[in-house]
C-alpha positions, 0 to 999 in steps of 0.5 A, a space after each residue: 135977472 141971472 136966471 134962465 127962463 123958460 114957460 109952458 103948460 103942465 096940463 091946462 096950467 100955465 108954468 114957467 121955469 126958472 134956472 138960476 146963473 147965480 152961485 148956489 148960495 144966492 140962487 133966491 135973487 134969481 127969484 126975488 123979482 119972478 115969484 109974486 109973494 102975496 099976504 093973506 090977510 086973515 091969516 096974517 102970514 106970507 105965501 109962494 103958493 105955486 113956487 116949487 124949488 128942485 135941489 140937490 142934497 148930498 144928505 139923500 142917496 143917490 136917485 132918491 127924491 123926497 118932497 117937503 113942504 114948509 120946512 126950514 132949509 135944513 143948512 142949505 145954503 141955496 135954499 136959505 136964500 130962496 126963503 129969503 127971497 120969497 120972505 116965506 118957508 111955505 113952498 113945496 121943494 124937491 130935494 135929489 139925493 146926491 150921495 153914494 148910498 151905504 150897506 144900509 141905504 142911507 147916504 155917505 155923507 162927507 163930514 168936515 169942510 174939506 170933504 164937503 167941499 170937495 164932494 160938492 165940487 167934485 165929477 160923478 161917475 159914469 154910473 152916478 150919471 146914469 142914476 142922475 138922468 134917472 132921477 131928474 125923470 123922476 123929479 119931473 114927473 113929482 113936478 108934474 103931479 104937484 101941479 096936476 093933483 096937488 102936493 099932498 099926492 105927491 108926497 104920498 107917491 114920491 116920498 114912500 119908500 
């Protein structure tokens, strides 16, 4: 399966957690057997209705979070193979900023393959670490609020500012 798994309850909601051990760029095959696609008929289209992806994206600042829904996977490798594993883009995800924030607040973002590849491969500082717990609070509690009150609630919450 190469994934850990973990079930509980958010609520009165049974969920179970799923921690791929495949390399990030294969990190759907985890999911491929787990996630139960359904069609819906009238609509003619594929579902993951409960499936929410938590991953890391060195193009959002640091201790930020930003939920989507339905979207492509922006590049990102990870999350181009879950959305072919579940065959679908209409799942909610949680991207965590990883980069350094600038003057301006927005990312510093590495640019050529080098630099991104030494980025992603490279240690957090000790400061970085501490806004990396801080942030995975936060990614928690979004989760916990999607299963709870929906999406939409989340995003109203978690996406301002």
């Amino acid at each position: 399966m190469n994934s850990l798994v973990a079930k509980g309850n958010i609520g009165k909601e049974k969920v179970v957690y799923i921690e791929p051990e495949t390399f990030m760029n294969n990190s759907g095959k985890a999911l491929a057997s787990l996630v139960k696609v359904k069609t819906d008929k009238k609509l003619k289209m594929k579902t993951a209705d409960n499936l929410v992806v938590i991953y890391d994206d060195f193009q959002l600042p640091i201790g930020r979070i930003k939920i989507s829904y339905n979207r492509s996977s922006g590049g990102h490798n990870g999350l181009e193979s879950v959305i072919k594993a579940v065959k679908t883009e209409a799942f909610v995800r949680i991207r965590v900023g990883t980069a350094a924030e600038n003057a301006k607040g927005d990312a510093k973002v590495p640019h050529g393959e080098e630099k991104v590849m030494k980025f992603i491969l490279g240690k957090y500082k000790e400061d970085e670490m501490k806004e990396i717990k801080k942030v995975s609070k936060k990614a928690a509690e979004a989760v916990e609020m999607i299963v709870k009150e929906g999406r939409e609630k989340a995003m109203s919450v978690f996406n301002a500012g």
